[in-house]
N, CA, C and O atoms as CSV, one atom per row, in Angstrom:
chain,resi,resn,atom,element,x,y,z
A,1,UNK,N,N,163.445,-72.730,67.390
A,1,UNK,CA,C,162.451,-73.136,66.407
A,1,UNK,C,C,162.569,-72.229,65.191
A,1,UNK,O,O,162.381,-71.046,65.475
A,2,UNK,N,N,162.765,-72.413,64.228
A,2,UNK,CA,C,163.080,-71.781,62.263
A,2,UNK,C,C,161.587,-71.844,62.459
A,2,UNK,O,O,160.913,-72.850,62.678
A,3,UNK,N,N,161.148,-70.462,62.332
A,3,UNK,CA,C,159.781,-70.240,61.690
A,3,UNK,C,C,159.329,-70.203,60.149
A,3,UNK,O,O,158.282,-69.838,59.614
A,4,UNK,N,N,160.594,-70.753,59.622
A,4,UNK,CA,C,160.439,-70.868,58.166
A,4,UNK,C,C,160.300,-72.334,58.101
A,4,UNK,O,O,160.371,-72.843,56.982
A,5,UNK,N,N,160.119,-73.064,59.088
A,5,UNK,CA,C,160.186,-74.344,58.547
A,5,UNK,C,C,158.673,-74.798,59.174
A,5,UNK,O,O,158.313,-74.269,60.225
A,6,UNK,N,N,157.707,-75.894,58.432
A,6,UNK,CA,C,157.867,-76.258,57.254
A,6,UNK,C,C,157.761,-75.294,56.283
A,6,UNK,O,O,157.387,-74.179,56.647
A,7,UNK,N,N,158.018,-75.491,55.088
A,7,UNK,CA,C,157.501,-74.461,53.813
A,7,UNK,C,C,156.156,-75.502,53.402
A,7,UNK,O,O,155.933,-76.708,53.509
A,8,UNK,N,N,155.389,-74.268,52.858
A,8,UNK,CA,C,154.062,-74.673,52.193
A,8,UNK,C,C,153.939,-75.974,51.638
A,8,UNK,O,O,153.000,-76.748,51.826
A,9,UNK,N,N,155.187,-76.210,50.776
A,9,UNK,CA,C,155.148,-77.704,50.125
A,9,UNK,C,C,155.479,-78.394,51.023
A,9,UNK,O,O,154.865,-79.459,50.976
A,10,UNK,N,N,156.325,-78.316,52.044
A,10,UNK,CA,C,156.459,-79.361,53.113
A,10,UNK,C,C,155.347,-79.925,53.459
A,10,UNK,O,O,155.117,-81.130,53.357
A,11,UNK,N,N,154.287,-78.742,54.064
A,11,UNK,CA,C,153.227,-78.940,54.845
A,11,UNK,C,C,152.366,-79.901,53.947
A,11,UNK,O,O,151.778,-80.813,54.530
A,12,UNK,N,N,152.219,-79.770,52.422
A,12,UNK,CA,C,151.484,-79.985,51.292
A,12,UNK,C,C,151.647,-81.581,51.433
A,12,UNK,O,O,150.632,-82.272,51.516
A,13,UNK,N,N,152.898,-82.152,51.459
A,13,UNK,CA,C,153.358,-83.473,51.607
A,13,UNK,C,C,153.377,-83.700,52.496
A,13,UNK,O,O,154.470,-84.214,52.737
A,14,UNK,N,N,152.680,-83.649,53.465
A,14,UNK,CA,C,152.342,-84.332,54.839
A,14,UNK,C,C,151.151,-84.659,54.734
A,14,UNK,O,O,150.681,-85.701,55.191
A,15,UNK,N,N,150.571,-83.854,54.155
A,15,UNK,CA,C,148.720,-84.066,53.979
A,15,UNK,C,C,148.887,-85.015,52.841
A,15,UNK,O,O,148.569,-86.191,53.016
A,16,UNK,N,N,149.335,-84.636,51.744
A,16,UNK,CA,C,149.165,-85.570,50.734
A,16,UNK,C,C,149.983,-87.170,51.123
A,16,UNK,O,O,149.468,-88.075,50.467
A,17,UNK,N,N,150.800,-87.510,51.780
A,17,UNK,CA,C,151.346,-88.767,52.661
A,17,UNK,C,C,150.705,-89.114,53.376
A,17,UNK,O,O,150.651,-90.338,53.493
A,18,UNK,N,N,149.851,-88.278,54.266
A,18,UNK,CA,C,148.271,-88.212,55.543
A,18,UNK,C,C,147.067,-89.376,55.098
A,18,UNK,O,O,146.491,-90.258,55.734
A,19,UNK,N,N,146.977,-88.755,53.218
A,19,UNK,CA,C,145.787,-89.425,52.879
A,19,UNK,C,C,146.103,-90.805,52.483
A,19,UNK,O,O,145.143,-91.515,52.185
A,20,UNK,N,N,147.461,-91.382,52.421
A,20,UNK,CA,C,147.424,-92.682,52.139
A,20,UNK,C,C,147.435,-93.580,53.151
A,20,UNK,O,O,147.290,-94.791,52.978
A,21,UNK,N,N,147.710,-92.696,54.916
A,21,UNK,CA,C,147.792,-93.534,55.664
A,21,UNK,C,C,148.852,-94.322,56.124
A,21,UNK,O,O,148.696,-95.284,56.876
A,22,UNK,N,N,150.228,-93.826,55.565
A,22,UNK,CA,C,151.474,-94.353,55.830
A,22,UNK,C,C,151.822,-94.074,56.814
A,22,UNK,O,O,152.447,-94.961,57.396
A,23,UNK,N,N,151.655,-92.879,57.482
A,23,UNK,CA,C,152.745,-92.243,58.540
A,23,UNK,C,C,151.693,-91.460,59.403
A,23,UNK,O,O,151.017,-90.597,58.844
A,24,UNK,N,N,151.482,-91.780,61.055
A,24,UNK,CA,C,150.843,-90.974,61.553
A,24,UNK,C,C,151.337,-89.714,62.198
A,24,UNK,O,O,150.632,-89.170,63.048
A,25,UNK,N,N,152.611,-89.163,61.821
A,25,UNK,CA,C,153.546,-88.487,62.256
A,25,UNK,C,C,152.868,-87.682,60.975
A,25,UNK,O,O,152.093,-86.824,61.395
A,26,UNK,N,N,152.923,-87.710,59.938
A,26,UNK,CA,C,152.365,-86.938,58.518
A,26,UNK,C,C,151.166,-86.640,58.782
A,26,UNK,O,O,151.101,-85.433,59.014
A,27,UNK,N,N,149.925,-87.274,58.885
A,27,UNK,CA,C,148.510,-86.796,59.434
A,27,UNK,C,C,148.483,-85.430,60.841
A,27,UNK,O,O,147.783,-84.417,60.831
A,28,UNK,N,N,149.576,-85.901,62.036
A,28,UNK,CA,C,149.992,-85.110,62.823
A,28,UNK,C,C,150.404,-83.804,62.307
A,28,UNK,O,O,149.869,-82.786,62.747
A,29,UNK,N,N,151.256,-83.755,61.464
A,29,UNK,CA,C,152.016,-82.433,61.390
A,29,UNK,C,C,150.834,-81.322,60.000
A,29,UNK,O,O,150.987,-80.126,59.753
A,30,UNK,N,N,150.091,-81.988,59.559
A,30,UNK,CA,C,149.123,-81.943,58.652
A,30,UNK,C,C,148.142,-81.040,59.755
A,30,UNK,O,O,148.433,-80.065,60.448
A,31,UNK,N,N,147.214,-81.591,59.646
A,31,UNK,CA,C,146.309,-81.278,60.719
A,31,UNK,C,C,146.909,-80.730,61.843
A,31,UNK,O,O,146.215,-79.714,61.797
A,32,UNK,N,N,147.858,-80.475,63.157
A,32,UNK,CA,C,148.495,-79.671,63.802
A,32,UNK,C,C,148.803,-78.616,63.202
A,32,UNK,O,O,148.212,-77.784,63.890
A,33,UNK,N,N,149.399,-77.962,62.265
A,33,UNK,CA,C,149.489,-76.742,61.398
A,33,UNK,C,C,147.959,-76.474,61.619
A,33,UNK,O,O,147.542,-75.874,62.610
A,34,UNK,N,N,147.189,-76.941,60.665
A,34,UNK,CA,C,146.074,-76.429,60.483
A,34,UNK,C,C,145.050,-75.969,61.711
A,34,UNK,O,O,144.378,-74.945,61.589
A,35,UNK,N,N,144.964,-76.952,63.123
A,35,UNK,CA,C,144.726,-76.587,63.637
A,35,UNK,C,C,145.212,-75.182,64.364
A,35,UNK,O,O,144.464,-74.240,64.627
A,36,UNK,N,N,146.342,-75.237,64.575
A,36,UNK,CA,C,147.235,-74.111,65.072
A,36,UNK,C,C,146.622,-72.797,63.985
A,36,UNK,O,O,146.188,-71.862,64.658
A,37,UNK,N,N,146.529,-72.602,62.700
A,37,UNK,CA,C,145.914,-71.659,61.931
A,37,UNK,C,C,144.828,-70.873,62.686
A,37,UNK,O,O,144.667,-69.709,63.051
A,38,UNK,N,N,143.912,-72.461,62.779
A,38,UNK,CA,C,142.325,-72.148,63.483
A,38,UNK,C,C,142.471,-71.244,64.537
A,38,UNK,O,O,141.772,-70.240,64.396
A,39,UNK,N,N,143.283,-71.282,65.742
A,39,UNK,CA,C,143.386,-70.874,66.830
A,39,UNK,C,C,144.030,-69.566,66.658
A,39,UNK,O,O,143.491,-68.683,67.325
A,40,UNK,N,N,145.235,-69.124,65.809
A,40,UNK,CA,C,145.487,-67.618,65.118
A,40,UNK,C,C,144.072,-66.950,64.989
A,40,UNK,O,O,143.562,-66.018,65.611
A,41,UNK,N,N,143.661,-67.660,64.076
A,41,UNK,CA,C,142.178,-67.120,63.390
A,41,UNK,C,C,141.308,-66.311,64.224
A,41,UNK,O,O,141.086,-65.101,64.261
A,42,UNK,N,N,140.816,-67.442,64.972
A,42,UNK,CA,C,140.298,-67.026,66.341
A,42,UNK,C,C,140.726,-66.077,67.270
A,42,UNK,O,O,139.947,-65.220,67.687
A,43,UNK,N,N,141.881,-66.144,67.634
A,43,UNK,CA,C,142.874,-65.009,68.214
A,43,UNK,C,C,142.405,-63.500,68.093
A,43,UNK,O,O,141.999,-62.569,68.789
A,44,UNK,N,N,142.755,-63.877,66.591
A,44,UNK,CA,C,142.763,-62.160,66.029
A,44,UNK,C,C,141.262,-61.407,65.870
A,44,UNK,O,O,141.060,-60.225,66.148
A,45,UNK,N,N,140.048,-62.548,65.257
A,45,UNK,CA,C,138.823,-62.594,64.664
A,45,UNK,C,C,137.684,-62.413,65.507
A,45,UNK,O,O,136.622,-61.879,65.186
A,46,UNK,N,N,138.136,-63.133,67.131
A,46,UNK,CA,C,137.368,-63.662,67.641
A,46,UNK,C,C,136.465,-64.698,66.723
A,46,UNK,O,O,135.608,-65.007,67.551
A,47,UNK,N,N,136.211,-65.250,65.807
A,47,UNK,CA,C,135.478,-66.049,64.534
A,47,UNK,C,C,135.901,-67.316,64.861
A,47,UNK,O,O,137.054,-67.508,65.246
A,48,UNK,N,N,134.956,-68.355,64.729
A,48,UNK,CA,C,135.192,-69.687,64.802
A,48,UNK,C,C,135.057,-70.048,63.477
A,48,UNK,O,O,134.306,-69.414,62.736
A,49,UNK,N,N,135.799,-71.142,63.035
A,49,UNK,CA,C,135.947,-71.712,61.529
A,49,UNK,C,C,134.437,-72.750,61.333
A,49,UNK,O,O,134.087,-73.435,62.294
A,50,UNK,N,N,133.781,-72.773,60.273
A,50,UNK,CA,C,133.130,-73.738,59.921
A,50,UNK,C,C,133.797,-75.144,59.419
A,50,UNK,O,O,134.988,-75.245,59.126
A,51,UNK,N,N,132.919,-76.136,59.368
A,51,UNK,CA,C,133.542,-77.242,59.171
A,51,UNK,C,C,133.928,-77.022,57.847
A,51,UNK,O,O,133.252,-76.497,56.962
A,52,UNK,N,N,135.702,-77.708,57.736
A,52,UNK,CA,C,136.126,-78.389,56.405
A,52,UNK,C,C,137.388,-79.585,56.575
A,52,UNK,O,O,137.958,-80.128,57.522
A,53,UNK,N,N,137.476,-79.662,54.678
A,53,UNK,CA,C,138.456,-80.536,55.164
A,53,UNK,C,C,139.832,-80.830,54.632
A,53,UNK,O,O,139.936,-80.696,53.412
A,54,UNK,N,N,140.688,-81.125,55.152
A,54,UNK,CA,C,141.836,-81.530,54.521
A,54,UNK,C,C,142.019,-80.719,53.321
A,54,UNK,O,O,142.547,-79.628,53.104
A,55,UNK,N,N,141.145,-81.987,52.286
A,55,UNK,CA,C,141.220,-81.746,50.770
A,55,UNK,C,C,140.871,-80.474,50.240
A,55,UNK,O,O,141.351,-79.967,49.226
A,56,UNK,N,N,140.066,-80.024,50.937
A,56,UNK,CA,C,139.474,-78.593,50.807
A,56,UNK,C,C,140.555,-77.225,51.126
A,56,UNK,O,O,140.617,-76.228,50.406
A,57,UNK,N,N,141.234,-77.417,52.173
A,57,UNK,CA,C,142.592,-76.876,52.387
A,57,UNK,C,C,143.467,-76.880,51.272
A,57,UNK,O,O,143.919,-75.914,50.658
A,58,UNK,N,N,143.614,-77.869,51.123
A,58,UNK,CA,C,144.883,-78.365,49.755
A,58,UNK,C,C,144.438,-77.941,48.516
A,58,UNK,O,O,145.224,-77.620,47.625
A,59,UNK,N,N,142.900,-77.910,48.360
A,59,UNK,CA,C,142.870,-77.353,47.364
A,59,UNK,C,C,142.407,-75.215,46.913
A,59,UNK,O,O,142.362,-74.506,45.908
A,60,UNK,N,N,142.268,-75.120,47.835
A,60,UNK,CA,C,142.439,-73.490,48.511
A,60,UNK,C,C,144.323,-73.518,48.567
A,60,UNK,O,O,144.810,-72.394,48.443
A,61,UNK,N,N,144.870,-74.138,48.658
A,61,UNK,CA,C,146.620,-73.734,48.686
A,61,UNK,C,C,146.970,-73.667,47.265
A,61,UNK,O,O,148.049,-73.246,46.848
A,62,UNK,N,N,146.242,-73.996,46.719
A,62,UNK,CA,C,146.667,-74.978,45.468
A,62,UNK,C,C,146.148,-73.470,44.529
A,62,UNK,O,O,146.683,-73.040,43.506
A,63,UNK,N,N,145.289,-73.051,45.060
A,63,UNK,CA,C,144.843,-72.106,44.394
A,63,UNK,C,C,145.468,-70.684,44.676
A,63,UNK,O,O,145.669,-69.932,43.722
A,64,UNK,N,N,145.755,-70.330,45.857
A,64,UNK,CA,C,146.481,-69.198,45.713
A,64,UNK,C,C,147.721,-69.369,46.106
A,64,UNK,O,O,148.294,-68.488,46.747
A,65,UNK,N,N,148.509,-70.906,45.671
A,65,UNK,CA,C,150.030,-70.659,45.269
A,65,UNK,C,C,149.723,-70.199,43.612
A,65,UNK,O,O,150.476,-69.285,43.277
A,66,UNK,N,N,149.195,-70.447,43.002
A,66,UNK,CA,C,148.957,-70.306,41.575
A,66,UNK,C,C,148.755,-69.367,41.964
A,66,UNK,O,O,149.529,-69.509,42.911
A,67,UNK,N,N,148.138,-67.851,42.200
A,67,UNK,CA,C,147.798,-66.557,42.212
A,67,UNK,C,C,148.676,-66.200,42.866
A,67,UNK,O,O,148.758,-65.049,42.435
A,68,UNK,N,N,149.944,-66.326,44.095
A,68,UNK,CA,C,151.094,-65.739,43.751
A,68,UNK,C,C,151.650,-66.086,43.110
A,68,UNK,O,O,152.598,-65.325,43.305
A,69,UNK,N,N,152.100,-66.968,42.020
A,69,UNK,CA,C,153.025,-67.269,41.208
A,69,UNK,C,C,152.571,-66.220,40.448
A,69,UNK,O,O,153.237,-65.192,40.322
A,70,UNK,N,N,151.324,-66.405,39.845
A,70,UNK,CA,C,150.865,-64.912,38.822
A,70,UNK,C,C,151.328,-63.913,39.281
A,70,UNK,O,O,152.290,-63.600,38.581
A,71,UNK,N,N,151.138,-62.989,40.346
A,71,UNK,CA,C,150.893,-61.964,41.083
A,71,UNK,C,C,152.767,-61.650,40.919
A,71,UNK,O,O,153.315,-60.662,40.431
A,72,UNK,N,N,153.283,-62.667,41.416
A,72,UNK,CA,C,155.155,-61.761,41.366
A,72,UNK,C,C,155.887,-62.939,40.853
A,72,UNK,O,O,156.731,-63.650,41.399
A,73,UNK,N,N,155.380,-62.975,39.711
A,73,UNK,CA,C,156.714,-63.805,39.243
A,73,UNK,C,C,156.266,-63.450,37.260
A,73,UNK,O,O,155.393,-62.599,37.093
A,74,UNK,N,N,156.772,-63.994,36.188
A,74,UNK,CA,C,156.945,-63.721,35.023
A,74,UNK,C,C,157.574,-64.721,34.551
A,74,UNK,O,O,158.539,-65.291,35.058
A,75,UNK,N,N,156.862,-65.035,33.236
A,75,UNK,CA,C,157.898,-66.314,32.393
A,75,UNK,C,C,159.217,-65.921,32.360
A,75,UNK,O,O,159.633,-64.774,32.197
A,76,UNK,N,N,159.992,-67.144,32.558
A,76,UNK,CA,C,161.598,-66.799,31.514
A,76,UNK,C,C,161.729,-66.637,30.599
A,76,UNK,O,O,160.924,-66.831,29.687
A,77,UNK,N,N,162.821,-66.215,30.541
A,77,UNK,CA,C,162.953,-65.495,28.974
A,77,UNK,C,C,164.696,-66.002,28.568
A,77,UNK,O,O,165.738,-65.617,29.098
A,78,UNK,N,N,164.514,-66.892,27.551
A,78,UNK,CA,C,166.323,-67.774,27.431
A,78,UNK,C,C,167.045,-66.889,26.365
A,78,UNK,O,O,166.262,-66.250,25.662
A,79,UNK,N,N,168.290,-66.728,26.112
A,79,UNK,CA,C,169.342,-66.019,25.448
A,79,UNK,C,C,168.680,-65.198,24.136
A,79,UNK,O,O,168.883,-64.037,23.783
A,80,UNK,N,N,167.798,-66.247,23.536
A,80,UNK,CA,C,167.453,-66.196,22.512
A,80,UNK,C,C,166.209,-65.141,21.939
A,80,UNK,O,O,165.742,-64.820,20.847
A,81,UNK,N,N,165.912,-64.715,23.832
A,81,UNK,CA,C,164.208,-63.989,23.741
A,81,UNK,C,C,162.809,-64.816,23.479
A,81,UNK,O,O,161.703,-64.319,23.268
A,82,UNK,N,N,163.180,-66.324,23.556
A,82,UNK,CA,C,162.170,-67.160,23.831
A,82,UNK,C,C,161.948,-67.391,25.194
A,82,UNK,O,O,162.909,-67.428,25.964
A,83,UNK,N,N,160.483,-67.597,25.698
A,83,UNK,CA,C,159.619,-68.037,26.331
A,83,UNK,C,C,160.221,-69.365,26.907
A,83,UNK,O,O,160.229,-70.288,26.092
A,84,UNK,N,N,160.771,-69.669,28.257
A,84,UNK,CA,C,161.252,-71.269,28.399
A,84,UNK,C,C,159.915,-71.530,29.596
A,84,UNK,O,O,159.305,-71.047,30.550
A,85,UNK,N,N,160.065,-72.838,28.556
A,85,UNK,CA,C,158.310,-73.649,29.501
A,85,UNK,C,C,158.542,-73.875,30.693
A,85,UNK,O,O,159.606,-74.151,31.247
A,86,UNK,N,N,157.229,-73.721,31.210
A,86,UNK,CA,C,157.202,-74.114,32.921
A,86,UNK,C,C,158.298,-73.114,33.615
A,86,UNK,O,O,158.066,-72.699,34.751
A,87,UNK,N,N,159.391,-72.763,32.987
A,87,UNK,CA,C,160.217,-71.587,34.248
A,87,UNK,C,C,159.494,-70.386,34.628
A,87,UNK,O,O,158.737,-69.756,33.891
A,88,UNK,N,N,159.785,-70.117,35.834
A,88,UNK,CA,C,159.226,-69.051,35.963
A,88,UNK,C,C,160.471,-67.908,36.544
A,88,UNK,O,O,161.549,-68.350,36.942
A,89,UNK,N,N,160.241,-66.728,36.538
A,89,UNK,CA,C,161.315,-65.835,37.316
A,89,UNK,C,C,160.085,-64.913,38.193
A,89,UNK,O,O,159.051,-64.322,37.881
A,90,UNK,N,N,161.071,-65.243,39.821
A,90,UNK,CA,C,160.355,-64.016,40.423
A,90,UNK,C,C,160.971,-62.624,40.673
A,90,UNK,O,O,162.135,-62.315,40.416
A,91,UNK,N,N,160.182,-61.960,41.122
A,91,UNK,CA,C,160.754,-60.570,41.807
A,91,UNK,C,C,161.522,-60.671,42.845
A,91,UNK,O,O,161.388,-61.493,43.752
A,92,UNK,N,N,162.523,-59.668,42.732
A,92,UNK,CA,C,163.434,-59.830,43.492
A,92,UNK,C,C,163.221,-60.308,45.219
A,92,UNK,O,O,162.009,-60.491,45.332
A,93,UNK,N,N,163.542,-60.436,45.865
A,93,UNK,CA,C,163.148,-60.485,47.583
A,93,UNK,C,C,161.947,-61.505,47.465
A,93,UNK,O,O,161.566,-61.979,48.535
A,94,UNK,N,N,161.322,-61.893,46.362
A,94,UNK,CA,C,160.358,-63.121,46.627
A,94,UNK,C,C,160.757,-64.105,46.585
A,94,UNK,O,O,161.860,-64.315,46.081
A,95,UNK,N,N,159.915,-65.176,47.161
A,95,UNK,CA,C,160.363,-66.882,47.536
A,95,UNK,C,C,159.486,-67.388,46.706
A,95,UNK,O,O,158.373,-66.864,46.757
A,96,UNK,N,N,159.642,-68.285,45.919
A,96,UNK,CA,C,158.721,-69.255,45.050
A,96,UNK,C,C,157.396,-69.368,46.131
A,96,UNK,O,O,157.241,-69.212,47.343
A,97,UNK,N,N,156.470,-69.759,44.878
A,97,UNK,CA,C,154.908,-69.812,46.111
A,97,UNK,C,C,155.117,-70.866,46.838
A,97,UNK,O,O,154.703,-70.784,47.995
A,98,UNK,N,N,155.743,-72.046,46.458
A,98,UNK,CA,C,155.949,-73.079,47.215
A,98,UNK,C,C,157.083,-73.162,48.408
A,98,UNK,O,O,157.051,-74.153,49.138
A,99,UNK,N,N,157.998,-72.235,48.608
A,99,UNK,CA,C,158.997,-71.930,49.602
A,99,UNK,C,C,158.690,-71.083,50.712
A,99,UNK,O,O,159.506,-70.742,51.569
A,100,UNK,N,N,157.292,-70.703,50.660
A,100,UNK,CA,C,156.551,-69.964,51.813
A,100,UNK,C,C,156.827,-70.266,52.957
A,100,UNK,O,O,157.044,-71.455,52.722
A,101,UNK,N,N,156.982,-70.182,53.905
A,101,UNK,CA,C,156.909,-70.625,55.201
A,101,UNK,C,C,154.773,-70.960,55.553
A,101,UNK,O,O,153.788,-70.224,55.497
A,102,UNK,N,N,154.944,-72.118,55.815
A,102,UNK,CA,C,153.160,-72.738,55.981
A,102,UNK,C,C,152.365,-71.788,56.748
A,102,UNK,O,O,151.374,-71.246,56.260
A,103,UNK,N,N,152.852,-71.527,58.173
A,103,UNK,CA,C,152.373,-71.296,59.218
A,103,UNK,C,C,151.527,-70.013,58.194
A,103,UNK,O,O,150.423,-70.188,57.679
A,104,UNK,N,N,152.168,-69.031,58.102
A,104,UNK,CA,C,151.468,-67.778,57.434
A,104,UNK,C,C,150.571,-68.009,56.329
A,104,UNK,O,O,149.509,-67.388,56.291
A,105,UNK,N,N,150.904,-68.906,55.348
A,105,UNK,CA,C,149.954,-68.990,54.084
A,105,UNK,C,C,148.822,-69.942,54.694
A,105,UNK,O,O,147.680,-69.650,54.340
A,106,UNK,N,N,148.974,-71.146,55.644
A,106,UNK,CA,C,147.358,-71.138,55.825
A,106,UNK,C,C,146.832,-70.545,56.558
A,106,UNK,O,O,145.607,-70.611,56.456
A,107,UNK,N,N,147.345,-69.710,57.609
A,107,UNK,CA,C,146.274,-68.466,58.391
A,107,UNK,C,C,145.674,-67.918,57.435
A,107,UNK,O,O,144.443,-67.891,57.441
A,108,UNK,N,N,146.457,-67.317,56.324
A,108,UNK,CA,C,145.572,-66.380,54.834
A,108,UNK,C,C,144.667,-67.090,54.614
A,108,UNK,O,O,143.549,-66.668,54.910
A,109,UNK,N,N,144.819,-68.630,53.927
A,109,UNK,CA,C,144.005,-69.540,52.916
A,109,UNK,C,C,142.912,-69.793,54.086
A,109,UNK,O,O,141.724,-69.626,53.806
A,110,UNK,N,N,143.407,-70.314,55.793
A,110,UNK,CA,C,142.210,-70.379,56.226
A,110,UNK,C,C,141.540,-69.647,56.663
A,110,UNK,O,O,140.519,-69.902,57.302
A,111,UNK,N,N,142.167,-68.129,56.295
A,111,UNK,CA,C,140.950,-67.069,57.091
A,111,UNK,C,C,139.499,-66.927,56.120
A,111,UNK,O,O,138.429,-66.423,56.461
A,112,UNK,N,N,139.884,-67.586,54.735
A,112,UNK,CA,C,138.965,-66.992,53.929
A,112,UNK,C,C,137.475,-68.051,54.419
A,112,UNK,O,O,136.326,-67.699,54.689
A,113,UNK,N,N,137.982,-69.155,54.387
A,113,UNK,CA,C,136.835,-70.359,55.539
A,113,UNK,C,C,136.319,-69.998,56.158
A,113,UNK,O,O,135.107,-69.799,56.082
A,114,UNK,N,N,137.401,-69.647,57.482
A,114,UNK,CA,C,136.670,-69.427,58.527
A,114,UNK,C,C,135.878,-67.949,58.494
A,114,UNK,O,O,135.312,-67.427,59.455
A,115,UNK,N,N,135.970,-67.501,57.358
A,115,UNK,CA,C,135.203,-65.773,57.467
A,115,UNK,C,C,133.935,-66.133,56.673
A,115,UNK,O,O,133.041,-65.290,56.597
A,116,UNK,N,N,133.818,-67.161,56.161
A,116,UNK,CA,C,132.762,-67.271,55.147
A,116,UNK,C,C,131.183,-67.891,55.532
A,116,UNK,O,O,130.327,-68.509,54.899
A,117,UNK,N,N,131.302,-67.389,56.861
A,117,UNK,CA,C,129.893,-67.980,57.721
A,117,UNK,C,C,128.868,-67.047,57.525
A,117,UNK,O,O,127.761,-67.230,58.032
């Protein structure tokens, strides 16, 4: 089993494929991650999660892939010493926020949930 697989965006497009209802294999691997989080959580916390949902997840990912992108990465910078849009460059040994491996970034995103009772 590659514990790098899915990456964050993988996981991201399962949920977001989940909500249209195409694929119950996508809702599965969606929600299975997440549950599996819950049960880390618990593990370590002893803490049970309050209710949430899905969308609420996705949008907690959504938010601190944007705060590591801030956190280790820096605009590009092209030949010229201009600013190139939307690129970003990270620090060395880092993975784009979206190349995360899932399993770890929603234990983070859902510990902040489940701690917030």
């Amino acid at each position: 089993m590659d514990a790098s697989y899915p990456k964050i965006s993988d996981w991201y497009q399962f949920c977001k494929e989940a909500d249209t209802v195409k694929s119950k294999a996508d809702w599965g691997l969606c929600v299975g991650y997440m549950y599996a989080a819950v049960q880390q959580i618990y593990q370590i916390s002893q803490r049970k999660c309050s209710n949430f949902s899905v969308g609420e997840i996705m949008r907690l990912v959504d938010a601190e892939a944007a705060a590591y992108e801030k956190r280790y990465s820096y605009p590009s910078i092209d030949r010229n010493g201009k600013e190139v849009n939307g690129a970003r460059t990270y620090q060395p040994g880092k993975l784009t926020a979206w190349q995360r491996p899932a399993f770890p970034v929603l234990v983070e995103v859902m510990s902040k949930v489940c701690n917030r009772q």
